[in-house]
C-alpha positions in Angstrom: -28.6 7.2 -1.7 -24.8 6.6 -2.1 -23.6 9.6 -0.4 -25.2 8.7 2.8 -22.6 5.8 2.5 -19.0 6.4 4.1 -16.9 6.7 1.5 -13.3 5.0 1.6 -10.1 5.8 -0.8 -7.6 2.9 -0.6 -3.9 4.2 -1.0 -0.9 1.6 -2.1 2.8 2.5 -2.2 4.4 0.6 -4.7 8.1 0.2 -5.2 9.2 -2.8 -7.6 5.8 -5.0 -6.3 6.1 -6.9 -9.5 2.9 -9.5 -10.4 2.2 -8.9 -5.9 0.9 -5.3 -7.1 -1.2 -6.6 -10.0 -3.0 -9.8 -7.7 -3.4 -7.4 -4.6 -5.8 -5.1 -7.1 -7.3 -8.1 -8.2 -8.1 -8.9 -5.1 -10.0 -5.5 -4.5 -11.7 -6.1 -7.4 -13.2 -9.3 -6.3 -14.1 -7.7 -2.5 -17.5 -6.7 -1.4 -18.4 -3.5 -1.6 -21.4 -3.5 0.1 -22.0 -0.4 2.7 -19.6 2.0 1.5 -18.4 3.7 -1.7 -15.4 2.8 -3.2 -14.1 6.4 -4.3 -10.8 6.2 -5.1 -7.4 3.6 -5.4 -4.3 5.4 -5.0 -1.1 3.6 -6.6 1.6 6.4 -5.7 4.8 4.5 -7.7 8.0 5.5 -5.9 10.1 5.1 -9.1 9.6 1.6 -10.4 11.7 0.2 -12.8 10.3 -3.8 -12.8 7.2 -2.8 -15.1 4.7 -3.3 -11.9 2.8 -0.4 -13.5 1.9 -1.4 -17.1 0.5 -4.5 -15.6 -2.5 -2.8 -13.9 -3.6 -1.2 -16.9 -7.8 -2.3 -17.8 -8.6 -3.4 -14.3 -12.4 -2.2 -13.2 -11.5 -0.1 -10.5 -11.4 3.6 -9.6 -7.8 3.7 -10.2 -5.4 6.8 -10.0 -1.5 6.6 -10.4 1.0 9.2 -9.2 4.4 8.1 -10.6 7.6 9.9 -8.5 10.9 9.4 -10.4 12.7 8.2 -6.8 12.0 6.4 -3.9 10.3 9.2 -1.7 9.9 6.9 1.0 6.6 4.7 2.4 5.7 7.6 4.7 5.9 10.6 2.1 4.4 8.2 -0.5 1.3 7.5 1.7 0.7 11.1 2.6 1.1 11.9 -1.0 -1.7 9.2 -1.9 -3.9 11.0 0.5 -3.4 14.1 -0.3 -7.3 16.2 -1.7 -9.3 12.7 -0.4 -12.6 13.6 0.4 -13.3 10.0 2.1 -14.3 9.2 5.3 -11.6 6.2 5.8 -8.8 5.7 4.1 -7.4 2.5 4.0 -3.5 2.3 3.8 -2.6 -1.2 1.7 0.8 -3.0 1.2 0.9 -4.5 -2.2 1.5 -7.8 -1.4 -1.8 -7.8 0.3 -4.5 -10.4 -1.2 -7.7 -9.2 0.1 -10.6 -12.0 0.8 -14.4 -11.1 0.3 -15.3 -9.6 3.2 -12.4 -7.9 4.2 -13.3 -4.3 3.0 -17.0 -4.2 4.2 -16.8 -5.8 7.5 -13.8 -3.4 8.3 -16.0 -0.6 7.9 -19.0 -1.5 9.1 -17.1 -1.4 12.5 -15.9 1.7 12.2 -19.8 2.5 11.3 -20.9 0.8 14.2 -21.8 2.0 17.8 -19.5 -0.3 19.4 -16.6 1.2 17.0 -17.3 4.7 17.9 -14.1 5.6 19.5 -11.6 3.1 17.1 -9.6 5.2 15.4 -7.5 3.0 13.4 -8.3 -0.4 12.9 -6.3 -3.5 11.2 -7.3 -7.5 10.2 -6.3 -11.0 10.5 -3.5 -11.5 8.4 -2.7 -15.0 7.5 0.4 -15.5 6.3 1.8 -17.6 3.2 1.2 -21.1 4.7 -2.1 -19.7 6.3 -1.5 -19.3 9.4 -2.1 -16.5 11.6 0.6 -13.9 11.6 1.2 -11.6 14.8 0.8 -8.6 13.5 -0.4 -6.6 16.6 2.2 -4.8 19.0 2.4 -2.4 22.4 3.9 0.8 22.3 7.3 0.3 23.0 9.5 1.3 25.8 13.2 1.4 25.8 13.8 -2.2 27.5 11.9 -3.1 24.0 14.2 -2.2 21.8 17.2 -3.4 24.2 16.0 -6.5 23.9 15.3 -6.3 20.1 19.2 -5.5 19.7 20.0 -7.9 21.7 17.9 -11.2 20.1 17.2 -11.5 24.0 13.6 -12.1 23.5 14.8 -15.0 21.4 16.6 -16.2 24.2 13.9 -16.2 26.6 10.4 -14.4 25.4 8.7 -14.8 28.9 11.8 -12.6 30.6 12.5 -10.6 27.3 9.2 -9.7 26.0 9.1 -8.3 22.3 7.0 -5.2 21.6 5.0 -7.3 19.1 2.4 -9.4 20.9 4.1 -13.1 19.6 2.0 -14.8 22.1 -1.3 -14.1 21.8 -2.9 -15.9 19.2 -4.6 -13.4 17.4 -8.0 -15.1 17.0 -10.0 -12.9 18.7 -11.3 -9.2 18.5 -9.6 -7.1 20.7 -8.3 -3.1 21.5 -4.6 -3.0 20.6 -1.8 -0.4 21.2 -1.3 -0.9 17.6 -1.8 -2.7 14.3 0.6 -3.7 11.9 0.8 -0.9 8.6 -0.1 -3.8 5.7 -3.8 -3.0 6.1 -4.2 0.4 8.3 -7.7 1.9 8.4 -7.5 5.1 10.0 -10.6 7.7 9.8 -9.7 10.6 7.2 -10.7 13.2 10.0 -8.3 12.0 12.7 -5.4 11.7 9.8 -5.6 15.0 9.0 -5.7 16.6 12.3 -2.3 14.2 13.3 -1.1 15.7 9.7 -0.5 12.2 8.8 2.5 10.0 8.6 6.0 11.4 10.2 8.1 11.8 6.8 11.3 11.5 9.1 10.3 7.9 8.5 11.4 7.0 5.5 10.2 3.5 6.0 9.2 1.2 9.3 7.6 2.2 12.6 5.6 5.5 10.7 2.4 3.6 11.9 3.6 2.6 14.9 4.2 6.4 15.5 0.9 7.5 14.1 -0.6 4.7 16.4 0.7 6.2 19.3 0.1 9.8 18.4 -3.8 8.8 18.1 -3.5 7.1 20.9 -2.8 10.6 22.8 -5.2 12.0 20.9 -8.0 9.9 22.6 -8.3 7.4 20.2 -7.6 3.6 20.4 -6.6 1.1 17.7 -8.2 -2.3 17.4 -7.6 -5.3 15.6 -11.1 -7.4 14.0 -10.3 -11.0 13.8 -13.6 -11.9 11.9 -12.0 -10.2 8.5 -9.3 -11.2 7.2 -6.7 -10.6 4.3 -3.2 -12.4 3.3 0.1 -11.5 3.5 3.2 -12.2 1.6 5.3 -10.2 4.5 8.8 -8.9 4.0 7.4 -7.8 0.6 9.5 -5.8 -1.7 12.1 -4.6 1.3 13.7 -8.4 0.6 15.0 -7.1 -2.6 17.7 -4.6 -0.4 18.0 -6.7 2.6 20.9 -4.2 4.0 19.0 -1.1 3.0 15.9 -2.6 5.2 18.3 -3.4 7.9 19.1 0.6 7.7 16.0 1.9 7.1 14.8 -0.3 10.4 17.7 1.1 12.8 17.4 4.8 11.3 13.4 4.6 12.1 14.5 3.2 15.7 16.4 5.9 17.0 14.0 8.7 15.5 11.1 7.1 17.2 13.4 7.2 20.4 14.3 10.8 20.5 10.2 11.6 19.2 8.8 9.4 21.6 11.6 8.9 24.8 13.0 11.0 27.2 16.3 12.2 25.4 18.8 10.3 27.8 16.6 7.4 27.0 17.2 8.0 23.2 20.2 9.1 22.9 21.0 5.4 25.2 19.0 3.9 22.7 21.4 5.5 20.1 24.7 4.4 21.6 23.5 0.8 22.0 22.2 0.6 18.3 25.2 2.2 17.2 27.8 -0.5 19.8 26.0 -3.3 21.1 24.1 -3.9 17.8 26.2 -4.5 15.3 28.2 -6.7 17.8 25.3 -8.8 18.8 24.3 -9.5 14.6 27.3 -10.2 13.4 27.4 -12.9 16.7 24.7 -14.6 15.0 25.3 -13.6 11.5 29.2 -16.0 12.5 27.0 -18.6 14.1 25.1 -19.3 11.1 27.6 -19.3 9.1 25.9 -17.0 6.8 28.8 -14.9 5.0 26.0 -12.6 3.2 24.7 -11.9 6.7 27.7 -11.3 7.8 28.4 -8.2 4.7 24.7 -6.9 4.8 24.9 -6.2 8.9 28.8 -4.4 7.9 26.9 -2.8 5.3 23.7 -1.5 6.9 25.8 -0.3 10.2 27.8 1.9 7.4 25.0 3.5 5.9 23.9 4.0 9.7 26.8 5.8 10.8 27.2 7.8 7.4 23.7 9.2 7.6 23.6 9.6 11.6 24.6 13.7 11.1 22.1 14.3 8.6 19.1 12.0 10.4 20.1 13.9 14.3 20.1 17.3 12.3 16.1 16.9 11.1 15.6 15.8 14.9 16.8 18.8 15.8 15.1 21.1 13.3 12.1 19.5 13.6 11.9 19.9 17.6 12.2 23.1 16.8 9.5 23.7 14.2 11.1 23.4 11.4 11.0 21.4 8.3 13.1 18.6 8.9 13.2 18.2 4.9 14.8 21.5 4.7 18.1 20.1 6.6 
């Protein structure tokens, strides 16, 4: 009777989660299980060294561990985790997830249902540390997005500087989405393997949102269920480097430009990250009066412009077919 249930394999990245790793599990423990199978739960470890590992030991859960001696990346680390699944869903997890009940089974019984027939990805309610609701749902972006992202415009004024994420919707109702935040991504193991999965150019930040679009082409839409819900800790691990996840953001930035954008749109995109940026942060790094601000903005804009040759050369090769990995 259990194989006419879909089957789901839950994947987790974990980098340096700490006791987040250890509760999130805990959490999947504790969820319903109720129509589906629980197959697999995929810990790929991108080189720990805070002992997150030897606390999972024991737990009553189909667990598997791949270990990788550096930090591949979110994106290689997910497709990794996924890699011989056999399930019908997988469900990508951040670690500092904390899964309630019902979050598991009502996810998939959408995706079972006749109404979720043509979802192809599908996230939850998040709440976030205080409980409230976190906006965690966003439109494909265009390049007057991201202007106003580098910019802080849309702090300035959000009805004339709209964000990409949708900050003012409530998020308390069902609804199709462009796109669902990555923390709990729910994707149909069919539809992931024909998009050949996450983009490993992205070594961390906007891989869903790429994968969400790139579904979205393919004739599938994403959609966000309001009546299961998880929390989320947010900012996660990627606090611990705050000038590496400054980086890591901008780098993902201009390759989802020159992926996604008409190349003088990217490479615009490109000159303003790399001029008006910087300028515009350390602006309101000065009037905070936050000196470490201040050295993690001079910092990330560094690493930026250091790795700019080697990030435009695996754009290239890979618009041509190649491996960008290779490069």
């Amino acid at each position: 009777m259990s194989r006419k249930l879909p089957i789901l394999d839950i994947i987790i990245v974990n980098w340096n989660a700490g006791f987040l790793l250890e509760a999130c599990l805990q959490s999947v423990a504790r969820a319903d299980q109720q129509g589906f199978v629980l197959s697999r739960i995929v810990v790929v470890d991108n080189g720990s060294t805070d002992g997150s590992l030897e606390r999972i030991g024991g737990m009553p859960l189909p667990l598997v561990v791949m270990r990788n001696e550096d930090n591949r990346g979110f994106a290689a680390a997910c497709n990794q985790g996924a890699e011989g699944s056999r399930a019908d869903y997988l469900l990508f997890l951040n670690p500092d997830m904390v899964l309630e009940k019902e979050s598991l089974s009502r996810a998939v019984a959408w995706m079972q249902s006749a109404l979720g027939a043509a979802t192809g990805i599908l996230g939850i309610q998040l709440l976030g540390e205080e409980g409230g609701v976190s906006r965690t749902c966003a439109r494909f972006p265009k390049p007057c997005h991201f202007l106003s992202q580098m910019l802080g415009l849309y702090r300035l004024s959000p009805r004339l500087f709209p964000n990409h994420i949708l900050s003012r919707w409530n998020h308390r109702e069902n609804r199709t989405v462009d796109h669902v935040i990555g923390a709990f991504f729910l994707i149909r193991h069919p539809l992931f393997e024909a998009l050949q999965g996450f983009d490993e150019r992205f070594f961390v930040y906007l891989e869903d949102l790429d994968l969400s679009l790139r579904a979205n082409r393919a004739g599938w839409h994403s959609y966000y269920l309001a009546e299961a819900r998880a929390q989320h800790k947010g900012g996660g691990t990627s606090e611990q480097v705050k000038a590496l996840r400054i980086y890591y953001a901008l780098q993902s930035r201009v390759l989802y430009g020159y992926r996604h954008f008409s190349r003088p749109a990217a490479t615009a995109l490109l000159a303003g990250t790399l001029t008006l940026e910087p300028l515009a942060r350390m602006v309101r790094a000065l009037s905070l009066r936050s000196p470490s601000t201040v050295l993690e903005t001079i910092r990330a804009f560094f690493l930026l412009w250091e790795g700019l040759p080697r990030i435009l050369r695996r754009e290239k090769a890979a618009r041509k077919g190649l491996s960008p990995w290779r490069i």
